[in-house]
Structure formats: structure tokens, C-alpha cells
C-alpha positions as CSV (number, residue, x, y, z in Angstrom):
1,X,-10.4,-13.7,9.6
2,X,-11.7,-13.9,6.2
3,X,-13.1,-10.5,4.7
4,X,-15.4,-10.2,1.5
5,X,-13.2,-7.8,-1.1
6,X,-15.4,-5.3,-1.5
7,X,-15.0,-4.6,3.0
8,X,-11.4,-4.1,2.4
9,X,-11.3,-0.9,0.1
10,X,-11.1,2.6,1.8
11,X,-14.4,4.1,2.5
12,X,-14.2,7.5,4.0
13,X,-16.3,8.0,7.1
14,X,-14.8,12.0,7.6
15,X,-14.4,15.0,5.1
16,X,-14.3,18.1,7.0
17,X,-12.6,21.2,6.0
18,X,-11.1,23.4,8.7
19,X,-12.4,27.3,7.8
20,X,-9.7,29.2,9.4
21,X,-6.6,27.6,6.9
22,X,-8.9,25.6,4.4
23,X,-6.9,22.7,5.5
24,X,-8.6,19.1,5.0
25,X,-8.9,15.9,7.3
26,X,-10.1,12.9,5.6
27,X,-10.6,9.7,7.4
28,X,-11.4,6.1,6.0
29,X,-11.8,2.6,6.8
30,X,-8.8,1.3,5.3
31,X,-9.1,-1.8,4.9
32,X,-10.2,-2.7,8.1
33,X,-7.1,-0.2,10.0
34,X,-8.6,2.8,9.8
35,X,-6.2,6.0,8.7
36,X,-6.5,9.6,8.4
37,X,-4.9,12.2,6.4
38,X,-4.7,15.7,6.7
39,X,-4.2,18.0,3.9
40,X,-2.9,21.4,3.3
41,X,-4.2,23.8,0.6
42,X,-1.1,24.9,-2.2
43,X,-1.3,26.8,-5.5
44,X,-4.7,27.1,-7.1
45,X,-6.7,24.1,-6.4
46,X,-3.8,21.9,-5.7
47,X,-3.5,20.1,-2.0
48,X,-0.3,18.3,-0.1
49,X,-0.6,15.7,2.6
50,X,1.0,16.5,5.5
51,X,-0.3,14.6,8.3
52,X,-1.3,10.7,8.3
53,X,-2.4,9.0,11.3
54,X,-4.5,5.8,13.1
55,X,-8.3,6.3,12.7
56,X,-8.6,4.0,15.5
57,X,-11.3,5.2,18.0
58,X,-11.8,8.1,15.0
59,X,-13.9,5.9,12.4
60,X,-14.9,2.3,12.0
61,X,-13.2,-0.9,11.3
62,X,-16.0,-1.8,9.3
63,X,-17.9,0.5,6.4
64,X,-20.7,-1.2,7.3
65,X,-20.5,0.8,10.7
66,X,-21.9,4.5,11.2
67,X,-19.8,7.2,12.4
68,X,-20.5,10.7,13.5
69,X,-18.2,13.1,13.5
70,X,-18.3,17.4,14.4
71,X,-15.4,19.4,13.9
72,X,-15.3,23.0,16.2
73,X,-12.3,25.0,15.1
74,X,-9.0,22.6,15.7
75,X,-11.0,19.7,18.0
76,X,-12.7,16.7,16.3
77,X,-15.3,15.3,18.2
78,X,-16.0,11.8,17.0
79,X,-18.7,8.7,18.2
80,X,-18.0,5.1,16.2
81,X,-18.3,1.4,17.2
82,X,-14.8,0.4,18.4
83,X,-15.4,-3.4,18.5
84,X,-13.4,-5.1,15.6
85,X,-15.6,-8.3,15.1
């Protein structure tokens, strides 16, 4: 199916920072498969992935679709569209 360009860049549909280890999850679009990432705080400012895995069921295939999203502790609660077309 033909996509415009501008759909198929990443947009990130979750930033949440966990308080107890100031560790990172960041989810996006990806092109149309979403992804997430988690990342682990280092030296000063500095972070290291750790973690990537499917979005799917997370975020949206589509930026143009909302997501919402609340994180309590270690559990991500998340509501998104899951129909691809």
C-alpha cells in the first residue's frame, strides 16, 4: 500500500520515565511497525538502550492515530487503534 513520506518517519506516541531507576521507555510509530525502546540511565546525562521491542497493540500504526498511555511503577497501561488500514 502506498504511504505519503512524511507517515513513514518515527513519531513517538510514549516518553515515560520510570521514577524508581530513572530508566526511559520510548515508543514510536516506526514507519508504520511500531517499536519501542527502553533506556537505562549511565554517567552523567548519558543513556544506553537496553531493551527494543514490537509496539504493536502499544502505539499506533499510523501518527495520525491517538494513543494514551499511563505508566504505574513497572506496568504500562496503554489504549490505541489496532486496525492497520
Amino acid at each position: 500500500m502506498f504511504r505519503l513520506i512524511d507517515l513513514c518517519h518515527n513519531y513517538v506516541r510514549i516518553l515515560a520515565k520510570h521514577n524508581n531507576d530513572q530508566s526511559i521507555l520510548i515508543c514510536g510509530t516506526n514507519a508504520f511497525q511500531p517499536m519501542c525502546r527502553k533506556y537505562e540511565p549511565e554517567k552523567y546525562d548519558e543513556y544506553r538502550q537496553n531493551l527494543e521491542f514490537s509496539g504493536l497493540g502499544i502505539v499506533p500504526y499510523d501518527p495520525n492515530h491517538n494513543s494514551t498511555f499511563l505508566r504505574d511503577d513497572d506496568l504500562l497501561y496503554a489504549g490505541t487503534g489496532n486496525n492497520y488500514f
